[in-house]
N, CA, C and O atoms as a Tripos MOL2 file, in Angstrom:
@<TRIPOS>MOLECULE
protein
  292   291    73     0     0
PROTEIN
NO_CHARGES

@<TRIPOS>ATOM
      1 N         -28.5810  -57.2520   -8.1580 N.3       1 UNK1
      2 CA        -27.6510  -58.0430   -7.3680 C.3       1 UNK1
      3 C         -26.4860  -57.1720   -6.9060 C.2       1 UNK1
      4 O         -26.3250  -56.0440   -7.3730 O.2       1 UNK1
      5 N         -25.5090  -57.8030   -5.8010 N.am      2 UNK2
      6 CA        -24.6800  -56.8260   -5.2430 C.3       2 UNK2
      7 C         -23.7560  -56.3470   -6.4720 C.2       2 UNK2
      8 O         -23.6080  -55.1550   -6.7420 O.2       2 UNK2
      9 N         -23.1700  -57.3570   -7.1640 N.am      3 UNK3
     10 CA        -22.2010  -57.1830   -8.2110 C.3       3 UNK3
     11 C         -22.3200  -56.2000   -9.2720 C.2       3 UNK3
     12 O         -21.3490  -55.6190   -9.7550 O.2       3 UNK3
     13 N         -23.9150  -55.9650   -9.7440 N.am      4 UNK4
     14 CA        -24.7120  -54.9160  -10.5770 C.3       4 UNK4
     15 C         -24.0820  -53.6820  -10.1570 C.2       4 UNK4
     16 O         -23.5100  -52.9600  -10.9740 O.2       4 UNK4
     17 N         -24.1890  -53.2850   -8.4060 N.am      5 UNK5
     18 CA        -24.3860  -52.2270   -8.0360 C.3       5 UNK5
     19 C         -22.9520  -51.6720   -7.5490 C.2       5 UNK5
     20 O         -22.7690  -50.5590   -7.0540 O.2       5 UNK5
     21 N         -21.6780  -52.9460   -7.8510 N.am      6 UNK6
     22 CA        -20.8670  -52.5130   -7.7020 C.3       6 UNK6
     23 C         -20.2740  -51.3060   -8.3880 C.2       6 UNK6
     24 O         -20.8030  -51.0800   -9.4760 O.2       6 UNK6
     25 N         -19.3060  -50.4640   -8.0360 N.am      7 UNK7
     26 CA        -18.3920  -49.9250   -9.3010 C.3       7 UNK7
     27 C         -17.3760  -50.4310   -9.8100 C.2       7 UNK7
     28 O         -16.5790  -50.9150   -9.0060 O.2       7 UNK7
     29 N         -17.0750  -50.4990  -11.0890 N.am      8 UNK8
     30 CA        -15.9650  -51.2720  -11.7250 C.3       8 UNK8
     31 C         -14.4460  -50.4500  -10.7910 C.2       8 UNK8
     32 O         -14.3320  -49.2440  -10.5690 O.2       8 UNK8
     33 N         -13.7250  -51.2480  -10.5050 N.am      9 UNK9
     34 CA        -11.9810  -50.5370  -10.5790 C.3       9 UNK9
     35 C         -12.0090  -49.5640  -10.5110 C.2       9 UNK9
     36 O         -12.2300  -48.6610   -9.7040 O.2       9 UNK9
     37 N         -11.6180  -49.8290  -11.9990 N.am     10 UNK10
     38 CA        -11.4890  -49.0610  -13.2470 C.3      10 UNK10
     39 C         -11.7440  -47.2520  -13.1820 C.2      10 UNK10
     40 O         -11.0090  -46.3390  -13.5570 O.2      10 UNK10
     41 N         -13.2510  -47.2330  -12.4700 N.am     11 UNK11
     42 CA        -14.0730  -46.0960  -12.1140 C.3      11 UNK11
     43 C         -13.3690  -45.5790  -11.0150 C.2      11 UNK11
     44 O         -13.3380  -44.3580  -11.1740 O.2      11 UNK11
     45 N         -12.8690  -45.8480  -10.1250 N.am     12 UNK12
     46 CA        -13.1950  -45.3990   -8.5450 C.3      12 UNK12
     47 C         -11.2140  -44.3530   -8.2110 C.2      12 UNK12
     48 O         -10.1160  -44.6940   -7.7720 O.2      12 UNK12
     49 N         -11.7430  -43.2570   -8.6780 N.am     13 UNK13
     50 CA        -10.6340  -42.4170   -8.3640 C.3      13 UNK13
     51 C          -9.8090  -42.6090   -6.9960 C.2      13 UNK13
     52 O         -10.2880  -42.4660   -5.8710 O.2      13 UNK13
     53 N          -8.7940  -42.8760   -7.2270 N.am     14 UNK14
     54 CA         -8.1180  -43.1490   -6.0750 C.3      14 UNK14
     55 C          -6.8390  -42.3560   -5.4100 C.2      14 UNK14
     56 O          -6.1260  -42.7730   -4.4970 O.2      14 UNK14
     57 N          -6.7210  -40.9110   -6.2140 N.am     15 UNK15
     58 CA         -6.2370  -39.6010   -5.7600 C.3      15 UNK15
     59 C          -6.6650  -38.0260   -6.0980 C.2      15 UNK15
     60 O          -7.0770  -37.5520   -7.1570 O.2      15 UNK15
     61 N          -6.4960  -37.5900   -5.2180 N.am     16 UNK16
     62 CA         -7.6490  -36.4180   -5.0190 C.3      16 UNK16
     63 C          -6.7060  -35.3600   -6.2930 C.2      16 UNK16
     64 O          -5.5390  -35.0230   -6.4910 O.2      16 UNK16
     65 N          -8.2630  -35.1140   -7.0180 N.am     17 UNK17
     66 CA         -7.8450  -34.0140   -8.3770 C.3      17 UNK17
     67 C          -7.2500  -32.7450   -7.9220 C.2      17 UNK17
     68 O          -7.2800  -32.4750   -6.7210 O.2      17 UNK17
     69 N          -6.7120  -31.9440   -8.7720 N.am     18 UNK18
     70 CA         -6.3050  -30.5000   -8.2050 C.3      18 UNK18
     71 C          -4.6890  -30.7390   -7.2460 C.2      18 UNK18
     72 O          -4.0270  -31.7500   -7.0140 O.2      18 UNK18
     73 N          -4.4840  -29.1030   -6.8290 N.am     19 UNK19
     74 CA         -3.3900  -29.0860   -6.2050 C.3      19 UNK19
     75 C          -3.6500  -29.3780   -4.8810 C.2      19 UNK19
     76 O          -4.8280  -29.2170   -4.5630 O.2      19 UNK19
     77 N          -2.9530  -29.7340   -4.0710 N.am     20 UNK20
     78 CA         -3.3400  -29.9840   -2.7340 C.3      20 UNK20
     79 C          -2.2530  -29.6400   -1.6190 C.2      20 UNK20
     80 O          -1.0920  -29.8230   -1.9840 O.2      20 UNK20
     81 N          -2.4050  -29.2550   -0.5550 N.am     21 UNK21
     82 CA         -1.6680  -28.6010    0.5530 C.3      21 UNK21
     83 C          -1.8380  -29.2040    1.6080 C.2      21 UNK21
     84 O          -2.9730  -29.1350    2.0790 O.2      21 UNK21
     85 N          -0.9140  -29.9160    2.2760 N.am     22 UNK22
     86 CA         -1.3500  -30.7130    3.5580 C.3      22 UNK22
     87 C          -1.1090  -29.0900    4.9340 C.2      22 UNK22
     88 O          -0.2330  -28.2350    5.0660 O.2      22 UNK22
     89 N          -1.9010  -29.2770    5.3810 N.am     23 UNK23
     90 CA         -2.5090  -28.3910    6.6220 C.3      23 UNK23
     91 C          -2.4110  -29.4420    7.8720 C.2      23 UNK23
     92 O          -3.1570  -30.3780    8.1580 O.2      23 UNK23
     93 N          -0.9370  -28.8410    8.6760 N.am     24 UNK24
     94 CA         -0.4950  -29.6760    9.5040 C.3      24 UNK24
     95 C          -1.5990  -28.9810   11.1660 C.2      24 UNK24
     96 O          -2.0630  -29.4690   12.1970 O.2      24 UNK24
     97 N          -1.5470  -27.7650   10.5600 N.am     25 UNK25
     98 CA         -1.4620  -26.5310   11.7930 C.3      25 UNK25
     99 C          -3.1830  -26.0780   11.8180 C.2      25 UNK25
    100 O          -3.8430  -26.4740   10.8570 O.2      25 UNK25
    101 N          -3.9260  -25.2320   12.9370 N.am     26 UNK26
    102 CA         -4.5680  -24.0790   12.8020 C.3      26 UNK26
    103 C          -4.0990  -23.1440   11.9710 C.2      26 UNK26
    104 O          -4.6220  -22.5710   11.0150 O.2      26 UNK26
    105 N          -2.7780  -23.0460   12.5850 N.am     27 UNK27
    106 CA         -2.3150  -21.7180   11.9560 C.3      27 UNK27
    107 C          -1.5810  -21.9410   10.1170 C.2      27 UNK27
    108 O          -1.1550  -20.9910    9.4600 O.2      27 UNK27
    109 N          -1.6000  -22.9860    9.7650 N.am     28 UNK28
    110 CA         -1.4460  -23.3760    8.6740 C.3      28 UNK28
    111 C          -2.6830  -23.4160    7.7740 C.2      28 UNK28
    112 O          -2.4600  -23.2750    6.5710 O.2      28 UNK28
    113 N          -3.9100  -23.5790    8.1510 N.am     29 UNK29
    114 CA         -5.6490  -23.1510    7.4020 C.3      29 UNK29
    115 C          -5.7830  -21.6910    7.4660 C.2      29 UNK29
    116 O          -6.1010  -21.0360    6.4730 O.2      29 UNK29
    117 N          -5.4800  -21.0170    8.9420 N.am     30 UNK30
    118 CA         -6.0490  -19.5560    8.5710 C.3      30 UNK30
    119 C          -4.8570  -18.7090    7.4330 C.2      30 UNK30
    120 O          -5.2410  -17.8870    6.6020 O.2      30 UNK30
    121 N          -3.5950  -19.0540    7.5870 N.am     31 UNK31
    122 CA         -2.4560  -18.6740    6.2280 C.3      31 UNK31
    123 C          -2.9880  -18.8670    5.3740 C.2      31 UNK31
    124 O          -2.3720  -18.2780    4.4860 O.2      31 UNK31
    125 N          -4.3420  -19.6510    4.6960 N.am     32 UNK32
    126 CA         -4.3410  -19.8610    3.7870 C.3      32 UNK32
    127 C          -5.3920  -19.2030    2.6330 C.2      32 UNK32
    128 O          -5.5320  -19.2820    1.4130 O.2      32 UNK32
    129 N          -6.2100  -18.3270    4.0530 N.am     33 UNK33
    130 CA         -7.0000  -17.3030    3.8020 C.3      33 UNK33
    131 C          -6.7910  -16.2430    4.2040 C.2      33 UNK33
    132 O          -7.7040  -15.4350    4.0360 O.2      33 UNK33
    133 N          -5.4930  -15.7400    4.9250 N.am     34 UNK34
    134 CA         -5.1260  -14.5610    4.9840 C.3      34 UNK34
    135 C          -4.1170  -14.1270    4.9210 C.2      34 UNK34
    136 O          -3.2950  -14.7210    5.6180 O.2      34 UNK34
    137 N          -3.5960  -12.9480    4.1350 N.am     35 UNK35
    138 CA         -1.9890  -12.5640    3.4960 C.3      35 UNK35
    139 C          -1.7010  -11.6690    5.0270 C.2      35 UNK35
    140 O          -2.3890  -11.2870    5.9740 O.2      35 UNK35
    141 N          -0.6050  -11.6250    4.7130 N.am     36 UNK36
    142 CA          0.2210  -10.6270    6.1940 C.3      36 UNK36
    143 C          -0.3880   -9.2370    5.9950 C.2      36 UNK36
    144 O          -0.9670   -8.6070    6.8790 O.2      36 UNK36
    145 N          -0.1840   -8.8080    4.6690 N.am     37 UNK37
    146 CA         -1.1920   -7.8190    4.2020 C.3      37 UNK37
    147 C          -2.7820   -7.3910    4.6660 C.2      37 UNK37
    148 O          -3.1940   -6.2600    4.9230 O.2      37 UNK37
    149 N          -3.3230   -8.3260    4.6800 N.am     38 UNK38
    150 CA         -4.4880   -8.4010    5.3570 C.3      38 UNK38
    151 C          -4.5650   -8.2590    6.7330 C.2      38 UNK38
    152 O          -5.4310   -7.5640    7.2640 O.2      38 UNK38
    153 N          -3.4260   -9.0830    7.5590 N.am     39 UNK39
    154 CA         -3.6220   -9.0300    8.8550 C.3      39 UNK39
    155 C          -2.8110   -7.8650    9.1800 C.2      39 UNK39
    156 O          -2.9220   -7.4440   10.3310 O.2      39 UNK39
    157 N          -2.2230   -7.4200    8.5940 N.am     40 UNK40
    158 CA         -1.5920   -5.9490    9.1970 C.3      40 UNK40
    159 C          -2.5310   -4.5760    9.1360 C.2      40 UNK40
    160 O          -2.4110   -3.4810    9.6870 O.2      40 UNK40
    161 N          -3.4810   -5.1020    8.2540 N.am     41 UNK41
    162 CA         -4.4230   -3.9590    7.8330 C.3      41 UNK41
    163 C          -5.8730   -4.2990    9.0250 C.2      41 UNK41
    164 O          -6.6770   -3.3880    9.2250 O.2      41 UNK41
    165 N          -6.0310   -5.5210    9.6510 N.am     42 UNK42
    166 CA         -6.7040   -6.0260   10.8270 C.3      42 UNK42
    167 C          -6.3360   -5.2630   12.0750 C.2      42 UNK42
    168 O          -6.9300   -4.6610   12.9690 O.2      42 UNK42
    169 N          -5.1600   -5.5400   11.7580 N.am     43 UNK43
    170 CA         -4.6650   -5.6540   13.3830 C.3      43 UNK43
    171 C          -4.3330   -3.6200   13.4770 C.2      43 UNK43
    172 O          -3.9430   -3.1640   14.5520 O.2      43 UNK43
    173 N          -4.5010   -2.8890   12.5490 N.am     44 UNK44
    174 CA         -4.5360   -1.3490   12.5700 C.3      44 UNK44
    175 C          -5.4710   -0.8390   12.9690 C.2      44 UNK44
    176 O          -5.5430    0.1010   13.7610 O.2      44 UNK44
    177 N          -6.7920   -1.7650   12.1460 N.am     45 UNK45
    178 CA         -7.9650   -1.0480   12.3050 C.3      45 UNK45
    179 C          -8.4520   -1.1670   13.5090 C.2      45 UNK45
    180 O          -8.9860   -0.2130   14.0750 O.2      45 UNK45
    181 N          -8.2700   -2.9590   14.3350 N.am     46 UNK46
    182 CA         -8.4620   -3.1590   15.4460 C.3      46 UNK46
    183 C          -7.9430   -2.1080   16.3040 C.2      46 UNK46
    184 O          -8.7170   -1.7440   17.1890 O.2      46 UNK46
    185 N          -6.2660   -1.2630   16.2180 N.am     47 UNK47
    186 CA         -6.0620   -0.6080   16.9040 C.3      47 UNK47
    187 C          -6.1540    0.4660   17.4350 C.2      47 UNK47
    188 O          -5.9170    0.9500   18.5420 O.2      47 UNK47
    189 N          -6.9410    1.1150   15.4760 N.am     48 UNK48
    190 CA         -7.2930    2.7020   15.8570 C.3      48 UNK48
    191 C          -9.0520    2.5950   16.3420 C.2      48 UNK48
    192 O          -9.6520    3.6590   16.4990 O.2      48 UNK48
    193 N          -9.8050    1.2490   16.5590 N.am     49 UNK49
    194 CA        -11.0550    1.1570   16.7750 C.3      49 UNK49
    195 C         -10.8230    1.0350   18.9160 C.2      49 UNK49
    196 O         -11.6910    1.4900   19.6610 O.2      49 UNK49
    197 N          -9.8990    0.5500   19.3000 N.am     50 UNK50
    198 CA         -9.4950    0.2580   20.2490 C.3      50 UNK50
    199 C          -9.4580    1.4330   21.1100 C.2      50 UNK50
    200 O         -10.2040    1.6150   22.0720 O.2      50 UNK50
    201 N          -8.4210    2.3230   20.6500 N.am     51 UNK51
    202 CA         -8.0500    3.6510   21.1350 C.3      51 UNK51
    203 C          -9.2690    4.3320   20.6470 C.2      51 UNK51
    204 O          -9.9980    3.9830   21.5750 O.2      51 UNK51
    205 N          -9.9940    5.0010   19.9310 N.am     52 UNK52
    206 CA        -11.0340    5.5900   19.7660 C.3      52 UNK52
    207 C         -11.9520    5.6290   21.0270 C.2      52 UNK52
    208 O         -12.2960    6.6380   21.6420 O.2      52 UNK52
    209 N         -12.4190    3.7850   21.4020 N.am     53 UNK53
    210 CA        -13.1130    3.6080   22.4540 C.3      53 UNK53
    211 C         -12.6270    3.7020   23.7050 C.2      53 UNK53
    212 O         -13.4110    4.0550   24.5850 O.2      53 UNK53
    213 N         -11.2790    3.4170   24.0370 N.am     54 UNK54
    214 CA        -10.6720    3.9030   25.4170 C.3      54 UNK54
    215 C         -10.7970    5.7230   25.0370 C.2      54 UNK54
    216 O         -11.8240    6.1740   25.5450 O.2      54 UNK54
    217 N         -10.1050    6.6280   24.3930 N.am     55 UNK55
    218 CA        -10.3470    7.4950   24.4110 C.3      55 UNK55
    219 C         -11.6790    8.1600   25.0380 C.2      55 UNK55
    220 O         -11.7420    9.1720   25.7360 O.2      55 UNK55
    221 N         -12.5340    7.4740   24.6810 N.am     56 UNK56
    222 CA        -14.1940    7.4750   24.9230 C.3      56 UNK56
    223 C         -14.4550    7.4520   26.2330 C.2      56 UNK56
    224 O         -14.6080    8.3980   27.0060 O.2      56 UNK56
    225 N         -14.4870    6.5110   26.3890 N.am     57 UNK57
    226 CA        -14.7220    5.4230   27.1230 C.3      57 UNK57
    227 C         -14.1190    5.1080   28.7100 C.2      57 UNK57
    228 O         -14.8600    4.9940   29.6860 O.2      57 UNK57
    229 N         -12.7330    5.0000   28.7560 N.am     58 UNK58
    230 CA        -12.0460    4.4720   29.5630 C.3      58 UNK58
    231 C         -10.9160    5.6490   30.7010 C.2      58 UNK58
    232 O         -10.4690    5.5320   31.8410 O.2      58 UNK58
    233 N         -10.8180    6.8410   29.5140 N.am     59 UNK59
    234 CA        -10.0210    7.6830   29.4920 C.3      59 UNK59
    235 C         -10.7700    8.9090   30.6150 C.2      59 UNK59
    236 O         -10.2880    9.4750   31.5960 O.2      59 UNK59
    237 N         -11.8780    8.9890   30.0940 N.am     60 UNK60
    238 CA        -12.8190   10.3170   31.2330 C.3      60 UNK60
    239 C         -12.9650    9.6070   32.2190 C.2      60 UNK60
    240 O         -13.0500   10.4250   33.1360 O.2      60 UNK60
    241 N         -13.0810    8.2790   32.7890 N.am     61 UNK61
    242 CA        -13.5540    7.6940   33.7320 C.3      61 UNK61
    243 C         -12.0180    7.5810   34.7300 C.2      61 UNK61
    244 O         -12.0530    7.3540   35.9400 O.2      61 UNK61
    245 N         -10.9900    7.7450   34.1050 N.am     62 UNK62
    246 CA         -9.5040    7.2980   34.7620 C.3      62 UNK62
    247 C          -9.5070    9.0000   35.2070 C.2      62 UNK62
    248 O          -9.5870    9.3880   36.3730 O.2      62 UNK62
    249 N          -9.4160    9.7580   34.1840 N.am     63 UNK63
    250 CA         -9.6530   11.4030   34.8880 C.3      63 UNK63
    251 C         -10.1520   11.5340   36.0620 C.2      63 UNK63
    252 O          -9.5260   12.1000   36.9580 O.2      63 UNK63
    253 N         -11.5100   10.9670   36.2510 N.am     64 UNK64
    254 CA        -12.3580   11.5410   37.3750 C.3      64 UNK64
    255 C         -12.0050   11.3220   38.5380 C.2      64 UNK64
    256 O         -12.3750   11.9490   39.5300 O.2      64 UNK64
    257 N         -10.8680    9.9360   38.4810 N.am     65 UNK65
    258 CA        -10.5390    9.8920   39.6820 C.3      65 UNK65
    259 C          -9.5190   10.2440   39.9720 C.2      65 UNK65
    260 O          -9.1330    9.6670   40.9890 O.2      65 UNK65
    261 N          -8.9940   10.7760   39.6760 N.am     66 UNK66
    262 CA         -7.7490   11.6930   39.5080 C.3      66 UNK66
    263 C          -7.9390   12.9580   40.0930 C.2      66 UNK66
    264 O          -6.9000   13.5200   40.4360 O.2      66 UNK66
    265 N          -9.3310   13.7400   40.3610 N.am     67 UNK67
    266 CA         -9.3010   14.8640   40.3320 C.3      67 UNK67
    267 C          -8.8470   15.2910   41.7020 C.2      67 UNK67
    268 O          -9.4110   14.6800   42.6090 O.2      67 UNK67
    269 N          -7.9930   16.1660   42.0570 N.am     68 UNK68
    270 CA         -8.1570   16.9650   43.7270 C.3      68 UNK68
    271 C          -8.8710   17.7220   43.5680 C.2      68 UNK68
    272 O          -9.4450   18.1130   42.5520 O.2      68 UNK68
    273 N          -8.9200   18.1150   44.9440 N.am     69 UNK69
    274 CA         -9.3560   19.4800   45.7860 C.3      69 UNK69
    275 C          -8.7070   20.0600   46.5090 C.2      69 UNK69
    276 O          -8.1140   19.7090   47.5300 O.2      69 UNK69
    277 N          -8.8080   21.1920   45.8970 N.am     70 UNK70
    278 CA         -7.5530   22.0920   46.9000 C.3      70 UNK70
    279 C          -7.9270   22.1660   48.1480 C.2      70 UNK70
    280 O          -7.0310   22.5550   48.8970 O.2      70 UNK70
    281 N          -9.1030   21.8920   48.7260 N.am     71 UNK71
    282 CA         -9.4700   22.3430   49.7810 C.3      71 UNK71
    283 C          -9.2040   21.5570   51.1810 C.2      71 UNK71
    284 O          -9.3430   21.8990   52.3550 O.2      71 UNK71
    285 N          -8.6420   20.0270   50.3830 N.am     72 UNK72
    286 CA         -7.7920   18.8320   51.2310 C.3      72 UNK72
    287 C          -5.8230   19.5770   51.9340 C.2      72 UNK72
    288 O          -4.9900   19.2250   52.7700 O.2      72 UNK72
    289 N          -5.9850   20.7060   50.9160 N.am     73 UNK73
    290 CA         -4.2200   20.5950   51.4100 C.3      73 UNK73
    291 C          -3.8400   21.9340   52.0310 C.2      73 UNK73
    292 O          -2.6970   22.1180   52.4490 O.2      73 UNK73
@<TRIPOS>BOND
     1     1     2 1
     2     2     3 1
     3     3     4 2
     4     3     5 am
     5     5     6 1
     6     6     7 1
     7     7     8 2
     8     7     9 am
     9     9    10 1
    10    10    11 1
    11    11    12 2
    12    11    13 am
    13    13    14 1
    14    14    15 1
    15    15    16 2
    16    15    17 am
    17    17    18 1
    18    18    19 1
    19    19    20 2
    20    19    21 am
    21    21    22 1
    22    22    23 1
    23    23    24 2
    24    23    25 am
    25    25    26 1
    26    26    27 1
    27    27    28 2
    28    27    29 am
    29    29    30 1
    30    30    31 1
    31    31    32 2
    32    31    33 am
    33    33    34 1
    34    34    35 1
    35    35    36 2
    36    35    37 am
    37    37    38 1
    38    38    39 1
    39    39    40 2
    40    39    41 am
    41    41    42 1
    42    42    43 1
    43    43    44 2
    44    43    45 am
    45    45    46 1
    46    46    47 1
    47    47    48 2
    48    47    49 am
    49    49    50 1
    50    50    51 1
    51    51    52 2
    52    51    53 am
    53    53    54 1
    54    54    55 1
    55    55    56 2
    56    55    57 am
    57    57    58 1
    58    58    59 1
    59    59    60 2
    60    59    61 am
    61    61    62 1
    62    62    63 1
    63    63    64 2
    64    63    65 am
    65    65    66 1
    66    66    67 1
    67    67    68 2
    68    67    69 am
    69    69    70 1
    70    70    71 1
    71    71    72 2
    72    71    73 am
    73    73    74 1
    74    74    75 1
    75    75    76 2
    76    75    77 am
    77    77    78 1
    78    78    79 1
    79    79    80 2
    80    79    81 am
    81    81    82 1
    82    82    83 1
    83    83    84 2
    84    83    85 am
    85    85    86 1
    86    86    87 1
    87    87    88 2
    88    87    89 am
    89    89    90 1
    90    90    91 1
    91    91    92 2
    92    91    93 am
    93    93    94 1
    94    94    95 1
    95    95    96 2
    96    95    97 am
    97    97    98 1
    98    98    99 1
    99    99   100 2
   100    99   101 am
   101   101   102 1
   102   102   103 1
   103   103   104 2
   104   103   105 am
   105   105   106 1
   106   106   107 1
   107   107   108 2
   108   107   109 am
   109   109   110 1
   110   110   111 1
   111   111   112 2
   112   111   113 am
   113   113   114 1
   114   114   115 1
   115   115   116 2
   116   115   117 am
   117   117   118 1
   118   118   119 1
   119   119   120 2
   120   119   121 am
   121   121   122 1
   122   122   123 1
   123   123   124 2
   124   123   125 am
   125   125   126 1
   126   126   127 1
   127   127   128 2
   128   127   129 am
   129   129   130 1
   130   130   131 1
   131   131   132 2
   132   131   133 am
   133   133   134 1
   134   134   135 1
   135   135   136 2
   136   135   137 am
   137   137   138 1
   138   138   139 1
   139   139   140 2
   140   139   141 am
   141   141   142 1
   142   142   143 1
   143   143   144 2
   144   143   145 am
   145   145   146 1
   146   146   147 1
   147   147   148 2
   148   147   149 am
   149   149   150 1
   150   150   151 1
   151   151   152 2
   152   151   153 am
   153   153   154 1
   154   154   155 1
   155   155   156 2
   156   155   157 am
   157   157   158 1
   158   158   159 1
   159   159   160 2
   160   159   161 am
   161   161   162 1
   162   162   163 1
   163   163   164 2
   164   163   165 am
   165   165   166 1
   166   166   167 1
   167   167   168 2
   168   167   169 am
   169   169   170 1
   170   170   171 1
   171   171   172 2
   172   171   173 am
   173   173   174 1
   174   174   175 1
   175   175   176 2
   176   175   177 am
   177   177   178 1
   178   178   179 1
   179   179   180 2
   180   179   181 am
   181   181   182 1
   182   182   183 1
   183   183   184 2
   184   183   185 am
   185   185   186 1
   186   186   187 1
   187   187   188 2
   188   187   189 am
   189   189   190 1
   190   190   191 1
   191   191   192 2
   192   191   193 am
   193   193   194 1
   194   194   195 1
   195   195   196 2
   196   195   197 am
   197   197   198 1
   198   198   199 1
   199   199   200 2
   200   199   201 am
   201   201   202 1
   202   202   203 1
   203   203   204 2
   204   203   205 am
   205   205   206 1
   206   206   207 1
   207   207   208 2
   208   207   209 am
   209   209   210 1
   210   210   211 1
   211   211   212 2
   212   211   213 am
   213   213   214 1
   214   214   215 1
   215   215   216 2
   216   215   217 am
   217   217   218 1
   218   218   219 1
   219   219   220 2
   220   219   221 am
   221   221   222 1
   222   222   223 1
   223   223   224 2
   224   223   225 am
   225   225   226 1
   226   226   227 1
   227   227   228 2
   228   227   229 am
   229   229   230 1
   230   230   231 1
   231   231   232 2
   232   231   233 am
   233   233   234 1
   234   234   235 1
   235   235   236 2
   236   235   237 am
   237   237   238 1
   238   238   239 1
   239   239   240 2
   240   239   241 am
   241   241   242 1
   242   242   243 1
   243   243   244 2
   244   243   245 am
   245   245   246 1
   246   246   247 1
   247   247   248 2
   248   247   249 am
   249   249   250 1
   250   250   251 1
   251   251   252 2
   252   251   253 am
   253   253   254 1
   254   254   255 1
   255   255   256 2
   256   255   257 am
   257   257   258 1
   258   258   259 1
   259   259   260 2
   260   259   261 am
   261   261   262 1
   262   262   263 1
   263   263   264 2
   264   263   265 am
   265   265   266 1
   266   266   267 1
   267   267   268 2
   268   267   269 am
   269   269   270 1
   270   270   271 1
   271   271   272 2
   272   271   273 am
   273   273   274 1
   274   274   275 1
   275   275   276 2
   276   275   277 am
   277   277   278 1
   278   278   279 1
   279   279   280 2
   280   279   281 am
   281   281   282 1
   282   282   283 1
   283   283   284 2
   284   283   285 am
   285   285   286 1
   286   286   287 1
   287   287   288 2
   288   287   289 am
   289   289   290 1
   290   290   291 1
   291   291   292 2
@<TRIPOS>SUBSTRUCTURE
     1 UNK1         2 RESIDUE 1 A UNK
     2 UNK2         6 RESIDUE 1 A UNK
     3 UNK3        10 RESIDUE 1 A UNK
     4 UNK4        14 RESIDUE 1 A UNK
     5 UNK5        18 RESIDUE 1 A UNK
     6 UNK6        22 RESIDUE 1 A UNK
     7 UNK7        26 RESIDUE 1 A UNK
     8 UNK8        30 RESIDUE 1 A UNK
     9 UNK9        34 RESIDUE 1 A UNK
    10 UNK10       38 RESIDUE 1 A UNK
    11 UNK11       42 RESIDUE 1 A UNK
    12 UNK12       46 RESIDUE 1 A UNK
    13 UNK13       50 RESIDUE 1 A UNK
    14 UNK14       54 RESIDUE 1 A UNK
    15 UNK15       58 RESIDUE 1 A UNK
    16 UNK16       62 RESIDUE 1 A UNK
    17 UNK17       66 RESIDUE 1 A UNK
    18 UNK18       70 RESIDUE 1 A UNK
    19 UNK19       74 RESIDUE 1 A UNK
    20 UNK20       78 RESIDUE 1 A UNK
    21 UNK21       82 RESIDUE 1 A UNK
    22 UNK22       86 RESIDUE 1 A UNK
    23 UNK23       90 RESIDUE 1 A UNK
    24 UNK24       94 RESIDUE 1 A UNK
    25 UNK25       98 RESIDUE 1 A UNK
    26 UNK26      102 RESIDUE 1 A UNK
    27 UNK27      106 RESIDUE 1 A UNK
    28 UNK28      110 RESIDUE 1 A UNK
    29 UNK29      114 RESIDUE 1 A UNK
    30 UNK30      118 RESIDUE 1 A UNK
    31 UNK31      122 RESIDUE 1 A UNK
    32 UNK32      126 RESIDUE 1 A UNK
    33 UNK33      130 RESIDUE 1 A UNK
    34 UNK34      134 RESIDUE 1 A UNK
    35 UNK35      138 RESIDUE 1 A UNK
    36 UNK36      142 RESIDUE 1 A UNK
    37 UNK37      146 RESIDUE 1 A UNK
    38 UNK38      150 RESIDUE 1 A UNK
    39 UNK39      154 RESIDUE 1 A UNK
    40 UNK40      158 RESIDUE 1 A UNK
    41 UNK41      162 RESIDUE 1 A UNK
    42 UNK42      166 RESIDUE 1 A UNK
    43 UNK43      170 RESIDUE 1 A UNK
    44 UNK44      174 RESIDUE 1 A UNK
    45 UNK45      178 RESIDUE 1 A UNK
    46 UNK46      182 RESIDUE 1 A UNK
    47 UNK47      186 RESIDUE 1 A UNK
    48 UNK48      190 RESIDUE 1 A UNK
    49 UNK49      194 RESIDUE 1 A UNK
    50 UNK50      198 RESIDUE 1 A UNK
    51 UNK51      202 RESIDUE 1 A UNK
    52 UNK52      206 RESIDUE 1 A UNK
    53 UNK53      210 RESIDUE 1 A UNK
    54 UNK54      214 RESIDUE 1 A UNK
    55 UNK55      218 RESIDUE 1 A UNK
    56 UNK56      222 RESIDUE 1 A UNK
    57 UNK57      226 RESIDUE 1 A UNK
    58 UNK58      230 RESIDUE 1 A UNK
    59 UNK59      234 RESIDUE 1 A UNK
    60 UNK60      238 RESIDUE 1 A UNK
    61 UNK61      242 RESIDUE 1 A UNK
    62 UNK62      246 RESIDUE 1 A UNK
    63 UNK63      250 RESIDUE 1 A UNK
    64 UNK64      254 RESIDUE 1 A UNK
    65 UNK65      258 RESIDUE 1 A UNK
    66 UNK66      262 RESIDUE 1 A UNK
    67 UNK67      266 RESIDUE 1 A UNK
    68 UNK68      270 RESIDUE 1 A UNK
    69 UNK69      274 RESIDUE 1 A UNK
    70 UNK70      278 RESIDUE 1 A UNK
    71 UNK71      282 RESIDUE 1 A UNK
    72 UNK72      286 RESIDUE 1 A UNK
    73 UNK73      290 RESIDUE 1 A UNK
């Protein structure tokens, strides 16, 4: 019967166990998995991975057009 399958009261937790943090923000969830520490050590690697590839990459190709000829002047 329905009443069988009820749960008593008594049973039915009615505030959440543990510590809890209300998370108003995006940026209030990702704080909460990452220290400044971390993102300063991100945002380095991003930068020396960045420059590596322009170096590469971006840098011989800006040269080439750069180049004269003496034979214009």
């Amino acid at each position: 019967s329905l009443e069988e399958s009820r749960t008593a009261a008594a049973n039915v937790m009615k505030k959440t166990s543990g510590p809890t943090i209300k998370i108003q923000t995006i940026l209030d969830a990702f704080k909460l998995f990452f220290t400044n520490e971390m993102l300063e050590q991100i945002v380095l690697h991003t930068n020396l991975y960045a420059k590596r590839y322009y170096d590469k990459k971006i840098r011989p190709r800006q040269d080439s057009y750069n180049i004269r000829s003496d034979s214009h002047f």
